[in-house]
C-alpha positions in Angstrom: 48.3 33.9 -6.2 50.3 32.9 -3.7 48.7 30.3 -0.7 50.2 29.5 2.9 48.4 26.7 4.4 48.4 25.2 7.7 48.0 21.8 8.5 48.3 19.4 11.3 50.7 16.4 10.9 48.1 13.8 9.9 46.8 15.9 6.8 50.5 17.1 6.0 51.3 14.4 3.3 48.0 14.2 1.5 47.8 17.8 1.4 51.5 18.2 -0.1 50.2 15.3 -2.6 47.7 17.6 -3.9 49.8 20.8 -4.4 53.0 18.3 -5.7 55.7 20.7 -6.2 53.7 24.0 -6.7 56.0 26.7 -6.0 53.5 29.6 -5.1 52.1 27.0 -2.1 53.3 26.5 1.0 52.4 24.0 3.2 53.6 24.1 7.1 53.1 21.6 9.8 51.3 23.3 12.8 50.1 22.2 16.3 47.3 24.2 16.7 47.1 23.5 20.2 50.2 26.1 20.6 47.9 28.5 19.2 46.9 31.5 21.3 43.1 30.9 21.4 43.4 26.9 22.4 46.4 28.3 25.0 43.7 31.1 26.4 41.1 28.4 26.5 42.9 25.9 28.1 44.3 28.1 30.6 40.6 29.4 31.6 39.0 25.8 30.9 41.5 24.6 33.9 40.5 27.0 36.8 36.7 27.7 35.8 34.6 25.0 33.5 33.9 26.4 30.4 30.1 25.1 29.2 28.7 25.5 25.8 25.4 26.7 25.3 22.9 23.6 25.3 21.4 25.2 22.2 23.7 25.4 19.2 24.7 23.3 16.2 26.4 20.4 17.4 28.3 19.8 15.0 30.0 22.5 13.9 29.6 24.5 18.1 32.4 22.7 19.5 35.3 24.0 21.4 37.9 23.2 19.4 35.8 25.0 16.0 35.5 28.0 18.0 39.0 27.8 18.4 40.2 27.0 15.2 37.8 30.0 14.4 39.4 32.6 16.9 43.0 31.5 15.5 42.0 33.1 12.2 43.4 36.6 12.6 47.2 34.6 14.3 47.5 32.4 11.2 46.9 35.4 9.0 49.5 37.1 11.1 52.2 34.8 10.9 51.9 34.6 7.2 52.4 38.1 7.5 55.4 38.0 9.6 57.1 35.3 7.8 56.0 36.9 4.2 57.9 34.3 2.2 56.6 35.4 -1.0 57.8 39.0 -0.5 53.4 39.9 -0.9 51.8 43.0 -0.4 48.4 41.4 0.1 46.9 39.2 2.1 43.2 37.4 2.8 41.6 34.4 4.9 40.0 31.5 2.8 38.4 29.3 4.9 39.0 25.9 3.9 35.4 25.1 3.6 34.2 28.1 1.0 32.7 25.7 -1.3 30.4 24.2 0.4 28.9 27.3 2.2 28.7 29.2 -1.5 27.3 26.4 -3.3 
């Protein structure tokens, strides 16, 4: 199995710690403020307030996890695009499949 994952700078190093010098991993640095869903946010947050809903689960309902959530399908894409590995599959794990399976 090949794995692409995407980090921000402050997790980079611990992250490449883990997976040493595994060569079906990779690990790329990512601002994920660049990403389309923070970009279409923040360009909508700017001209009209954006509100959550007052009833939700406050820790999990915040605007940056929805976005993180809606910048599934782009991630996914640009492992796709870039298809290092030369695969002819690909799948979303969410980081935190464990603890919703267990």
């Amino acid at each position: 199995i090949h794995l692409y994952i995407y980090s921000n700078e402050e997790n980079y190093n611990k992250i490449r710690e883990l997976i040493n010098d595994k060569k079906n991993i990779c690990c790329k640095i990512i601002d994920f403020k660049y990403l389309q869903a923070f970009q279409i946010y923040d360009s909508i947050n700017s001209s009209t307030s954006i509100k959550l809903p007052s009833f939700r689960d406050f820790n999990k309902d915040t605007e940056d996890y929805l976005n993180y959530g809606n910048s599934k399908i782009e991630l996914l894409k640009k492992s796709i695009d870039e298809n290092i590995f030369q695969s002819t599959h690909f799948a979303w794990i969410d980081p935190n499949i464990f603890s919703t399976t267990s």
